[in-house]
Structures are given as C-alpha cells and as structure tokens.
C-alpha positions as a Markdown table, in Angstrom:
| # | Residue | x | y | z |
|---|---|---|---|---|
| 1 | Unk | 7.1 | 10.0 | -8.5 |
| 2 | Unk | 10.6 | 9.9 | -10.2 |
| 3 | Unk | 10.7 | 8.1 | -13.9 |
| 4 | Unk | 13.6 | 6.8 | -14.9 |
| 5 | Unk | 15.1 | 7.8 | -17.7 |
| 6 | Unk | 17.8 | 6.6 | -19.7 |
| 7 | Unk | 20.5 | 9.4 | -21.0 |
| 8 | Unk | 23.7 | 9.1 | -22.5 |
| 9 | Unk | 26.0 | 11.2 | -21.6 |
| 10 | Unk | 26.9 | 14.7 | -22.9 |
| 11 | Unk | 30.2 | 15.9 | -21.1 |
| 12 | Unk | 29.3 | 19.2 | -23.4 |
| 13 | Unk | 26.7 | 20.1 | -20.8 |
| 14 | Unk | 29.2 | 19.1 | -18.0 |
| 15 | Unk | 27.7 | 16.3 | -17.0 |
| 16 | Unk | 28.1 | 15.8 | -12.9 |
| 17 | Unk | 28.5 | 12.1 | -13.5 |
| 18 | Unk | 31.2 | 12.0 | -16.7 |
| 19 | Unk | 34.0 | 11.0 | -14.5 |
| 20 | Unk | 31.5 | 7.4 | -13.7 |
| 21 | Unk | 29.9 | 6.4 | -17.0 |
| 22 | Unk | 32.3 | 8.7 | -20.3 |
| 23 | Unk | 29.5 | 7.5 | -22.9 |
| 24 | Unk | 27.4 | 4.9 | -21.5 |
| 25 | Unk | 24.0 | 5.0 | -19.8 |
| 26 | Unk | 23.6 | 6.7 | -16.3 |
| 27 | Unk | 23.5 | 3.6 | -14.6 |
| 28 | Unk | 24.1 | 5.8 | -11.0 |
| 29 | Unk | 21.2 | 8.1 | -12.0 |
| 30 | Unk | 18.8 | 4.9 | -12.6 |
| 31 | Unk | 20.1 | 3.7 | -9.0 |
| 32 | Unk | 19.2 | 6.7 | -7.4 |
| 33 | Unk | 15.9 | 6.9 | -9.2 |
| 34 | Unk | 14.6 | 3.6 | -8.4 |
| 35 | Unk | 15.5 | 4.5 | -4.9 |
| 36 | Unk | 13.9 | 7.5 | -4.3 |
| 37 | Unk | 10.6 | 5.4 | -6.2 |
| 38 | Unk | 11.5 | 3.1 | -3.2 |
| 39 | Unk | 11.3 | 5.5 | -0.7 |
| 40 | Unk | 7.8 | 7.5 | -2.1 |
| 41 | Unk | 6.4 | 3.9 | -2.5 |
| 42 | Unk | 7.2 | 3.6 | 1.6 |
| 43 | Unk | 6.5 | 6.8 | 2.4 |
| 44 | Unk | 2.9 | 5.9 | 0.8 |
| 45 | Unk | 2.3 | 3.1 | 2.5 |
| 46 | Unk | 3.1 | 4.4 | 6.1 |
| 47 | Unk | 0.4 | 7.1 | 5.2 |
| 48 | Unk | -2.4 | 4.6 | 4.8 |
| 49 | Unk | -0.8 | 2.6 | 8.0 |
| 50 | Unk | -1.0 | 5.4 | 9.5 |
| 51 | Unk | -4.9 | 6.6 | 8.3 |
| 52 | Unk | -6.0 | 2.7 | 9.7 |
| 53 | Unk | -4.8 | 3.3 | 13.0 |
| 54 | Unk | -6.4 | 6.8 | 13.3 |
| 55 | Unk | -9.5 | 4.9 | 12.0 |
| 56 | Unk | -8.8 | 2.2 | 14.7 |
| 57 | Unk | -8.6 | 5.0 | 17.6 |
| 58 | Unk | -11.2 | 6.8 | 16.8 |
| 59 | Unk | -13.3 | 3.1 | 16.9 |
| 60 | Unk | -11.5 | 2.6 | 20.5 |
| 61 | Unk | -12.5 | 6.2 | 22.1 |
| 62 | Unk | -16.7 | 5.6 | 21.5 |
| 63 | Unk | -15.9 | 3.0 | 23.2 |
| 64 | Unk | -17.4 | 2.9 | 27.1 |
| 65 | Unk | -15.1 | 2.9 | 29.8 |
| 66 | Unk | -14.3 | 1.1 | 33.2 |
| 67 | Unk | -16.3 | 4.6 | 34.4 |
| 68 | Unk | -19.4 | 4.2 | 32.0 |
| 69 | Unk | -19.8 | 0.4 | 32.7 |
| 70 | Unk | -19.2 | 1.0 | 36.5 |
| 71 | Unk | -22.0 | 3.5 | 36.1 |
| 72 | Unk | -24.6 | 1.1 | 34.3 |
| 73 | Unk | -24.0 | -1.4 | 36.5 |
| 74 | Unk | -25.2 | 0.9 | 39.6 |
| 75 | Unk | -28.3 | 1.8 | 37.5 |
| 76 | Unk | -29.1 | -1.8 | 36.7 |
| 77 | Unk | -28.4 | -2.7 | 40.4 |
| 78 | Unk | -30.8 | 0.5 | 41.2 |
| 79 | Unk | -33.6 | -0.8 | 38.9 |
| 80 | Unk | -33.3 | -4.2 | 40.1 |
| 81 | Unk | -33.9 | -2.9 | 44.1 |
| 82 | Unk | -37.1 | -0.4 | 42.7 |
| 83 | Unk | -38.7 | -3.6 | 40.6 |
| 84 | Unk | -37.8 | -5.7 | 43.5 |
| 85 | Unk | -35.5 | -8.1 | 41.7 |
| 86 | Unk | -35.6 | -9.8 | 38.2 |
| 87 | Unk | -36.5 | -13.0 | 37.6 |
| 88 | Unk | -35.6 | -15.6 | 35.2 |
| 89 | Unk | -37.8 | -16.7 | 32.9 |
C-alpha cells in the first residue's frame, strides 16, 4: 500500500515535479498516491469477489446432474416394480 506523504520541494535534488508546485506541497504526488491506494483497495476487493465465486462453483459442481437424477429415478422406478409398488401411508 502507498502512504502519502507530504514533501516540500527540494529543486536541489532536481525534483521531477519543480516546474508544478516551486515550494509548496506535492499536491500531484498526493493525487497520484491516493489513486494508486484506490486502485490496490479494488484490486483487493475483486480478489475476494473472485475467492466467493470459486467457493460458489465448487458448491455447484457436487451438485447432481440432469444424468445423476435421471439415474435415481430409474432405480427408484426399479425398486418400486421388485417391491411391487409403494403405498401411501
């Protein structure tokens, strides 16, 4: 994560953004900061988005399909001819 941090300017140490502030804070540096804190802040949250929907899928595929319930329904259908029926009770 980037911090913000407020410098003044030091055009001795050639300072890239002399030209847009002379003396006062880095006002452009803070911008870009909080933006790239934007960005990791959304980056974060798509990773846990993204960690339910694995979660989610991997719920879905132990899940039977139209196969496995067409297949129980033959063997209760089979069960049902060898008892002779089932009855209400």
């Amino acid at each position: 994560m980037v911090r913000l941090v407020e410098a003044e300017c030091v055009p001795e140490r050639h300072c890239p953004w002399h030209q847009l502030c002379g003396r006062r804070l880095h006002l452009a540096y803070a911008r870009v900061a909080q933006e790239h804190q934007a960005i990791a802040a959304l980056e974060a949250k798509v990773e846990q988005q993204q960690a339910r929907v694995d979660r989610v899928e991997a719920k879905l595929n132990t899940l039977p399909d139209r196969d496995d319930l067409h297949q129980l329904d033959k063997q209760i259908e089979g069960m049902s001819v060898r008892f002779g029926g089932v009855e209400d009770t």
